[in-house]
C-alpha positions in Angstrom: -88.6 -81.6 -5.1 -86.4 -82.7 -8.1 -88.0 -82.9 -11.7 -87.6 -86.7 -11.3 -89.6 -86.7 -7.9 -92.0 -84.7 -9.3 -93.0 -87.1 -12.6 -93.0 -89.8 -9.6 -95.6 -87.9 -7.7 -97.8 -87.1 -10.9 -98.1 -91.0 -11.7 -98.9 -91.9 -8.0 -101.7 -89.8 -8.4 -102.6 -90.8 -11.6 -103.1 -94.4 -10.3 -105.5 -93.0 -7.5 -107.8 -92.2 -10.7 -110.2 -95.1 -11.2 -110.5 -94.0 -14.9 -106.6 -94.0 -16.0 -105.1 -97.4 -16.7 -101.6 -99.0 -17.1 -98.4 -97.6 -18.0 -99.7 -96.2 -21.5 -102.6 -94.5 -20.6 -100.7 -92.3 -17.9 -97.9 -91.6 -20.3 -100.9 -90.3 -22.7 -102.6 -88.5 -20.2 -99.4 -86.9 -18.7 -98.1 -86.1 -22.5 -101.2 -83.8 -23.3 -100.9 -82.3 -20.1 -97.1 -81.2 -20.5 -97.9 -80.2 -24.2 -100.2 -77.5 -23.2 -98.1 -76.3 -20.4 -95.0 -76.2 -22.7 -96.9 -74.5 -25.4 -98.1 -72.0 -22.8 -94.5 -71.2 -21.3 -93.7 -70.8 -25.3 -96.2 -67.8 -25.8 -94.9 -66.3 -23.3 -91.6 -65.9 -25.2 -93.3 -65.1 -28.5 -95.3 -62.7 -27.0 -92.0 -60.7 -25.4 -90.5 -61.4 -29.1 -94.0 -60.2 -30.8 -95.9 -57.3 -29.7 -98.9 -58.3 -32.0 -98.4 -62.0 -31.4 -102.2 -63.8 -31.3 -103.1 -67.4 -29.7 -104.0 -70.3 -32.0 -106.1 -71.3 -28.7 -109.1 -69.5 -27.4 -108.1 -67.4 -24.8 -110.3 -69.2 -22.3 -108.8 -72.5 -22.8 -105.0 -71.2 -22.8 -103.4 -73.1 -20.1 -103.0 -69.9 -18.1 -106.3 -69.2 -17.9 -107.6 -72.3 -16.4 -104.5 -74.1 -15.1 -102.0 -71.8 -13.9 -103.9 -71.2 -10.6 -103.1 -73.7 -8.0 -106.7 -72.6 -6.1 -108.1 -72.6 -9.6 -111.3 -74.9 -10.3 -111.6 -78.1 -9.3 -113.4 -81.2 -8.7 -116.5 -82.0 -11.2 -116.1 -78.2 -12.0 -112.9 -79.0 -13.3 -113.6 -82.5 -15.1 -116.4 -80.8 -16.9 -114.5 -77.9 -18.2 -111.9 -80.4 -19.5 -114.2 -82.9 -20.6 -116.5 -80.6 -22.4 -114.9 -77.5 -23.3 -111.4 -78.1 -23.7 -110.7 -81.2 -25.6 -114.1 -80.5 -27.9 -113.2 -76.9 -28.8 -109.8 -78.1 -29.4 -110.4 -81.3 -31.3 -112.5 -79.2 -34.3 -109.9 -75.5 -34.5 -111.1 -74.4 -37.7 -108.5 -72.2 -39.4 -107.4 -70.4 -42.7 -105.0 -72.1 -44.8 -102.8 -69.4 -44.1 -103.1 -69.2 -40.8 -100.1 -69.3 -37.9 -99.5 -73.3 -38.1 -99.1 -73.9 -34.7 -102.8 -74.1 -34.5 -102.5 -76.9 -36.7 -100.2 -78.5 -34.1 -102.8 -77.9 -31.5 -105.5 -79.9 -33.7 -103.6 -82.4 -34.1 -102.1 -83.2 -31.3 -105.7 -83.2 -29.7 -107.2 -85.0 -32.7 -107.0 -88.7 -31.2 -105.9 -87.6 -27.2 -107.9 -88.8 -24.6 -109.0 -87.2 -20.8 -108.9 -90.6 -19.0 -108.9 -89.2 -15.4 -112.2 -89.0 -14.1 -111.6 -87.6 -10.8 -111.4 -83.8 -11.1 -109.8 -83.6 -7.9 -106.9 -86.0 -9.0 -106.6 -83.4 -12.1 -106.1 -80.4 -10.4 -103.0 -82.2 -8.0 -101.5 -83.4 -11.4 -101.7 -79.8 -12.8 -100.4 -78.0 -9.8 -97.4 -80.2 -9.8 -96.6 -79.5 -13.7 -96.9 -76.6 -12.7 -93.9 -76.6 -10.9 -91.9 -76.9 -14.0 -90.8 -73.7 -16.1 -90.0 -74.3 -19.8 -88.8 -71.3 -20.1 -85.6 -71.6 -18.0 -83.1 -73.7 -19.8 -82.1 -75.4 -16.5 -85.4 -76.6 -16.0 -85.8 -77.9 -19.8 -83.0 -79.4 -19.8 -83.9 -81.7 -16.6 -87.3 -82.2 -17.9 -85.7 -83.6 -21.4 -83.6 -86.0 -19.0 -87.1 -86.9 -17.3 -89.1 -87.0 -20.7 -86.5 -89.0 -21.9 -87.1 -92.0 -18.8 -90.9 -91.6 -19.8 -90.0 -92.5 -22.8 -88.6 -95.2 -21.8 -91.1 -96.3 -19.6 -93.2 -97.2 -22.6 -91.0 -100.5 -23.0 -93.3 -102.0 -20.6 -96.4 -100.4 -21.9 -97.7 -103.4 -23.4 -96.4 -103.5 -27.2 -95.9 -99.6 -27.1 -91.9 -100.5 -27.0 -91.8 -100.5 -31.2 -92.0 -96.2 -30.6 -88.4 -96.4 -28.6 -85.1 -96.9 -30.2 -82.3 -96.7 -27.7 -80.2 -93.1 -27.3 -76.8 -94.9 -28.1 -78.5 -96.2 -31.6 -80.2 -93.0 -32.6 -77.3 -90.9 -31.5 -74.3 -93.0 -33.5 -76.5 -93.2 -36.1 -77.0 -89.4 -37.0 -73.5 -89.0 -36.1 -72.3 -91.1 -38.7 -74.9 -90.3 -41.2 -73.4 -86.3 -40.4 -76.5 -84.4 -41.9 -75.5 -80.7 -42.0 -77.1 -77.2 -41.6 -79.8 -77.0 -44.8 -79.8 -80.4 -45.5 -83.6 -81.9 -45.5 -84.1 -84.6 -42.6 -86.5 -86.6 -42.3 -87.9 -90.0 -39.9 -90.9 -91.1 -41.7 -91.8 -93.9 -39.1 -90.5 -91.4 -36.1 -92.3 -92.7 -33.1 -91.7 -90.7 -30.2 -89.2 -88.9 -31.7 -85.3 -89.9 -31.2 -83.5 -89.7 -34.4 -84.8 -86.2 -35.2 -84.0 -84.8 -31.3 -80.4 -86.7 -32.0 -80.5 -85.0 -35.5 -81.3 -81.5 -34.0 -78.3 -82.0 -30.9 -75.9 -82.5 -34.3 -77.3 -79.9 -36.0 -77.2 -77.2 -33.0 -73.1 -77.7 -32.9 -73.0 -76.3 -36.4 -75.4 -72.8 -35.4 -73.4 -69.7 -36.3 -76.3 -67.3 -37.0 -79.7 -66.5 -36.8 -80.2 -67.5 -40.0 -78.7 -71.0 -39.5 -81.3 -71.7 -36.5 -84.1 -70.6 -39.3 -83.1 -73.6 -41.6 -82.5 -75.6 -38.5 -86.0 -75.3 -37.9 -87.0 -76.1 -41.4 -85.7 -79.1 -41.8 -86.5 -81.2 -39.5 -89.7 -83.9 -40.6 -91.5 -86.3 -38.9 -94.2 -88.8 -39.8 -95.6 -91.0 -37.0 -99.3 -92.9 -37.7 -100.1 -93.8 -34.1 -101.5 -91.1 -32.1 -99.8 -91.5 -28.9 -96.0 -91.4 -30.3 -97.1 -88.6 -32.6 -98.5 -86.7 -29.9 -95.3 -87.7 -27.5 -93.1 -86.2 -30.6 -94.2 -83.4 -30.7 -93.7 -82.7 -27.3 -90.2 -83.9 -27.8 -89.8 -81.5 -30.7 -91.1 -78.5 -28.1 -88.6 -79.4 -25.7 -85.7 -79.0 -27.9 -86.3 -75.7 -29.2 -88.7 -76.5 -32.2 -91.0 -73.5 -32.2 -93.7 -74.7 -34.5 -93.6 -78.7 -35.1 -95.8 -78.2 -37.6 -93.8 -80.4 -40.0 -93.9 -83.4 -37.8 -97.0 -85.1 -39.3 -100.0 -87.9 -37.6 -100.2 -89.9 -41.0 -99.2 -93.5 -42.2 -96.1 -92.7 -44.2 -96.9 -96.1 -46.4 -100.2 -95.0 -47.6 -99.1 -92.7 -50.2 -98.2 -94.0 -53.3 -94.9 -93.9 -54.6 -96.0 -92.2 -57.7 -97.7 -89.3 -56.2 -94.7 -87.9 -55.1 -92.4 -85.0 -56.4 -89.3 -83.9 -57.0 -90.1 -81.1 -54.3 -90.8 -84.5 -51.7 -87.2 -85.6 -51.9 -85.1 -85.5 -48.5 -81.2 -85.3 -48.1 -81.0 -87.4 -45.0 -83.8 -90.0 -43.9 -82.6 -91.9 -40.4 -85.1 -94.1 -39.0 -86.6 -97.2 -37.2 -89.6 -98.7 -39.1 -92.0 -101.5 -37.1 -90.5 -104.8 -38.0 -92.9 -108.0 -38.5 -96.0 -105.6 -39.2 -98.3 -106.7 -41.8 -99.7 -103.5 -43.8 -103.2 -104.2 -45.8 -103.5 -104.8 -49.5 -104.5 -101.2 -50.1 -101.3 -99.9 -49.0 -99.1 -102.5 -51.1 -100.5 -101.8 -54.2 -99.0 -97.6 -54.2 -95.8 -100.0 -54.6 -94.7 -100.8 -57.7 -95.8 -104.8 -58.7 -92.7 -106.6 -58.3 -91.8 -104.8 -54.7 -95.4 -105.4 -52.9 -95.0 -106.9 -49.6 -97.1 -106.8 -46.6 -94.0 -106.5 -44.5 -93.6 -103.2 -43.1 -89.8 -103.0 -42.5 -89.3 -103.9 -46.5 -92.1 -101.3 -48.0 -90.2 -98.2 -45.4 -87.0 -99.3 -47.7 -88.7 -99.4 -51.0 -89.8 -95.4 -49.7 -86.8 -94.4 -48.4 -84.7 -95.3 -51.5 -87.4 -93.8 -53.8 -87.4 -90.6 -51.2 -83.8 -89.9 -51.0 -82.1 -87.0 -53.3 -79.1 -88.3 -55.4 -76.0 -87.8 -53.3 -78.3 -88.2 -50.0 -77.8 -90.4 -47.4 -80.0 -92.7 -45.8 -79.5 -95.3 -42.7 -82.1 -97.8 -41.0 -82.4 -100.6 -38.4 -83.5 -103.6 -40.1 -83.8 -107.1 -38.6 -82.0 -110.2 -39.6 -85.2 -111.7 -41.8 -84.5 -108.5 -44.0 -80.7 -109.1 -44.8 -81.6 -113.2 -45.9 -84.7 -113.1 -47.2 -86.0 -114.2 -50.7 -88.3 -113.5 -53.0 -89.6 -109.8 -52.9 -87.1 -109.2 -50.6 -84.4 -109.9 -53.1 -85.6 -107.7 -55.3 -85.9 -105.1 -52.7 -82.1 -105.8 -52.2 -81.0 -105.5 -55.7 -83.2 -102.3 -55.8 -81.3 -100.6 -52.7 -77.4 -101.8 -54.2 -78.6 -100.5 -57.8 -79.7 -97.3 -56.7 -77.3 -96.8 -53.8 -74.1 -97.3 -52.2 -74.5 -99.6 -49.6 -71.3 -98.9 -47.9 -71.8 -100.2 -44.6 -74.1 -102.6 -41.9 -73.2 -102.5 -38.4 -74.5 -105.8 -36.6 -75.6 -105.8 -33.3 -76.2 -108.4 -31.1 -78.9 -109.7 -29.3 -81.0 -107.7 -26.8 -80.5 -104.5 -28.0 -83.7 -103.7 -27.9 -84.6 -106.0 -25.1 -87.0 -106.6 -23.3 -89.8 -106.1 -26.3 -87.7 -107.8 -28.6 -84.9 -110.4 -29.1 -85.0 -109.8 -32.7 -81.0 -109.5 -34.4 -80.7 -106.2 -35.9 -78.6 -104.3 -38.4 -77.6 -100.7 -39.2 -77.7 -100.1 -42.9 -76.0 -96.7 -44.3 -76.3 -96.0 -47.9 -75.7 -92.9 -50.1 -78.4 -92.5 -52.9 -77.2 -92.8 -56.4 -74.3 -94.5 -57.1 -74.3 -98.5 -57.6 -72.7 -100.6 -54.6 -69.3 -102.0 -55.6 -68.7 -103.3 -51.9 -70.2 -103.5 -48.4 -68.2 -103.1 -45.3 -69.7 -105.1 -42.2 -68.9 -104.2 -38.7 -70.1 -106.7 -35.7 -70.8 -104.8 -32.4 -69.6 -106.5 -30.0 -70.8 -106.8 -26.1 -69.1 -104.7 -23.5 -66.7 -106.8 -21.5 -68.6 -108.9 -19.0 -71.9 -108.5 -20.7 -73.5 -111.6 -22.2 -76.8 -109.4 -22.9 -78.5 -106.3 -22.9 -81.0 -105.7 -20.3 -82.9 -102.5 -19.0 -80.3 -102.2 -16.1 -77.5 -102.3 -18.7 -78.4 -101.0 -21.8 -76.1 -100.0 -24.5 -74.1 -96.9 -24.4 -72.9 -94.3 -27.1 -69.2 -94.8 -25.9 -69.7 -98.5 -27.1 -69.8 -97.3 -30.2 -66.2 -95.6 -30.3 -64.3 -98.4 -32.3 -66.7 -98.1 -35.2 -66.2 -94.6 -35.2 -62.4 -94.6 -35.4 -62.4 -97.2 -37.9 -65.1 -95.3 -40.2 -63.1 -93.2 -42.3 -59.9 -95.3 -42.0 -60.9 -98.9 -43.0 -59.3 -102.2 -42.5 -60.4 -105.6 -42.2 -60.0 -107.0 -38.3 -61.7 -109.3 -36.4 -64.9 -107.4 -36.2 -65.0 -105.6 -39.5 -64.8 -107.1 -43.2 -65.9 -106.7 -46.4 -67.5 -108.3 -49.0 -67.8 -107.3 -53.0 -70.8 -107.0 -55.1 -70.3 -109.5 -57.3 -70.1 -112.2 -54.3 -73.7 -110.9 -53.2 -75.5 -110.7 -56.7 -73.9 -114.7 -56.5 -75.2 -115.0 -53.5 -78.4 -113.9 -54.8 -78.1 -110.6 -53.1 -78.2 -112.2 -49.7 -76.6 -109.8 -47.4 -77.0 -111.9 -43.9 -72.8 -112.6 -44.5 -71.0 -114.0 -40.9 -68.2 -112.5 -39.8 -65.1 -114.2 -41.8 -62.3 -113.5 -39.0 -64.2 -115.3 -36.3 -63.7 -119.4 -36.0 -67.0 -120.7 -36.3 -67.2 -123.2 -33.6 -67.3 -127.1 -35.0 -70.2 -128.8 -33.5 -69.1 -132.0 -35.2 -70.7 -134.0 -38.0 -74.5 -133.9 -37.4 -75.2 -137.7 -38.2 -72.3 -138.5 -35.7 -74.2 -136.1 -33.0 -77.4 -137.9 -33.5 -76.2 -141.2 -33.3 -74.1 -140.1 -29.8 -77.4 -138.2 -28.8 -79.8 -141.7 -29.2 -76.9 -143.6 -27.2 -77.4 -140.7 -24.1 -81.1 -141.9 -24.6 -81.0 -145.6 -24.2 -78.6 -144.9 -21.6 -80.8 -142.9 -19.5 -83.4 -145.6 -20.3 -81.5 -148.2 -18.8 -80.6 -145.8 -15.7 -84.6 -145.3 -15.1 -85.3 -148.6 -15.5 -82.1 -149.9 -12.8 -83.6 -147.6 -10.6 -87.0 -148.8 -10.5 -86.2 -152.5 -10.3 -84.1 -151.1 -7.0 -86.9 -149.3 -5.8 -89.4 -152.3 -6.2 -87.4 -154.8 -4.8 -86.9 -152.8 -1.7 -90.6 -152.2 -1.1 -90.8 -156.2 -1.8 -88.3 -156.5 0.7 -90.2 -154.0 3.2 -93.5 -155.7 3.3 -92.0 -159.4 3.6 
């Protein structure tokens, strides 16, 4: 049976379960599943590598142990043992500060995760069939990153759960462009389920020469995610491409430290990310902001933080919706802050539906490099593929879309989808970035009064039709009953 097959047959039995409901739940319940069986299939390689390697987990509850046997227990036997002994013990690990942390990664992950099956019966045909996978045989991971990736997109119609996916051809051109290198400090500090980093490690792995460049590989890549289901779906993700301890990818509300409690040691070379748009945060979280930035938006406090996180000389890029780039009030000053502080060299525009179907919400693609003023901006509109007057799930975007941009980059020149526009037109603008594409004929509509006047003529018209047609219709009834 294929690894896509498989997945199919684990969420037909899932929706047997009377206790497992909608899209979300069985992603959740699947996701902690897969964790433990990945992080099983791991030891096994440490333990090879590491003669006096020791489990973080207690050896009853290692997924070997209780799992791995397809005639194993079962049944209430089975739904007890998860119930009570597995997800309790593993919720409250106590450990040294010292300690290996990828026991830390076990707590966490199981901190806010969930058994929702309630058929123990049901369990044991879900866990025989992951157990079907080996992630130890880079043929099989590398199918099951294809799958993981399709469960990841399932969550686009799990409810509002969509705001944790940011499509492959964004995440990908985005790190590509942003071109963070072996070292260098990454990090996604609203990361969801995890596709800017996974994009950022694929760049990274091309640059590998030694054993030592796969050490800081693994060291730099950060994560902060605040809802438990992406987080625990991240981590996961970070597993499946080669991340041995994702200890550094964090379950915490990357807003609700304030600004001044952070370090020189805190500052990143790279940030890439997707923040919520349209959330509201509370006044408690506004006020580690300094005064005149507080906002309750979401999208505008991630780019107070990610300007105050970023090194001088790093780079930082971010999807940001329309509302951002015209705003007033704070948001002006949020602007000014981001051209003071940085270069904003360029916004990529997208068009509509994107990121359909959860949203229909215009986005942008901001890059900026921290610590020089801007002197110009250079806007690029994406344009739709030929013959495609949307996105939609059957069609979404592609990388290869993004080729154009890509040879224009680093040899720019105004055309009819790129422009630029100087500094001093935006502070006289009063730092509204939300600038239309120059080259492109803005269609005339014609003079609005004009318009109205030809639009309340179509009215009385229409009027007249209706009532023509009823004097018609009543003199032929009139007629009919003579």
């Amino acid at each position: 049976m294929s690894l896509s097959a498989t997945i199919k047959s684990i969420q037909d039995i899932m929706r047997k379960d009377a206790g497992v409901d909608g899209d979300a739940q069985r992603i959740s319940q699947l996701a902690w599943m897969v964790f433990l069986k990945i992080f099983d299939d791991r030891e096994k390689e440490y333990e090879i590598m590491d003669d006096g390697y020791t489990s973080s987990i207690p050896e009853r509850l290692r997924w070997r142990n209780w799992a791995a046997d397809e005639e194993g227990i079962t049944g209430d036997e089975l739904l007890d043992f998860v119930n009570d002994d597995l997800f309790k013990t593993l919720k409250d690990l106590q450990f040294a500060p010292d300690a290996d942390p990828r026991g830390f990664v076990v707590r966490d992950v199981f901190e806010d995760s969930y058994n929702y099956m309630k058929n123990g019966t049901l369990i044991r045909q879900v866990i025989n069939k992951i157990n079907d996978v080996d992630f130890n045989s880079s043929d099989d991971r590398h199918l099951f990153g294809d799958v993981y990736e399709k469960i990841l997109k399932d969550l686009q119609s799990a409810g509002n759960a969509g705001e944790f996916y940011t499509p492959r051809a964004v995440t990908e051109f985005m790190v590509q462009m942003v071109n963070p290198l072996i070292g260098e400090k990454i990090l996604d500090p609203a990361c969801g389920t995890g596709g800017f980093l996974t994009s950022s490690i694929e760049h990274l792995r091309k640059q590998v020469k030694s054993v030592e460049d796969e050490k800081r590989l693994q060291d730099s890549i950060n994560g902060i995610e605040k809802k438990p289901l992406p987080h625990l779906l991240c981590v996961t993700n970070m597993l499946l491409h080669g991340i041995e301890v994702p200890s550094q990818i964090r379950h915490d509300n990357s807003l609700a430290r304030p600004l001044r409690d952070y370090k020189p040691s805190d500052r990143v070379d790279v940030i890439v990310t997707n923040p919520p748009f349209g959330g509201m945060e509370e006044d408690g979280i506004k006020t580690g902001f300094p005064a005149n930035l507080q906002t309750s938006e979401t999208a505008d406090l991630f780019l107070v933080l990610i300007v105050h996180l970023l090194k001088d000389g790093g780079h930082g890029s971010i999807v940001l919706p329309d509302g951002t780039l015209f705003g007033e009030g704070v948001k002006t000053r949020i602007k000014e802050k981001l051209l003071t502080e940085c270069n904003l060299h360029t916004i990529v525009r997208l068009p509509n539906g994107v990121f359909s179907p959860y949203t229909g919400i215009k986005t942008n693609l901001l890059f900026f490099t921290k610590g020089e003023p801007t002197k110009e901006v250079w806007y690029y509109e994406h344009p739709y593929p030929e013959g495609y007057k949307s996105y939609s799930k059957t069609k979404p975007m592609r990388i290869q879309e993004f080729e154009p941009e890509k040879e224009w980059w680093n040899k720019r020149h105004e055309n009819e989808f790129a422009w630029k526009v100087t500094i001093d037109e935006i502070e006289a603008n009063n730092y509204n970035l939300d600038i239309k594409n120059p080259n492109v004929e803005d269609i005339d509509h014609g003079d609005p009064e004009e318009l109205l006047s030809k639009y309340k003529h179509l009215l009385l018209q229409i009027d007249e039709t209706r009532n023509a047609l009823k004097d018609e219709l009543r003199a032929a009834l009139d007629g009919k009953n003579a």
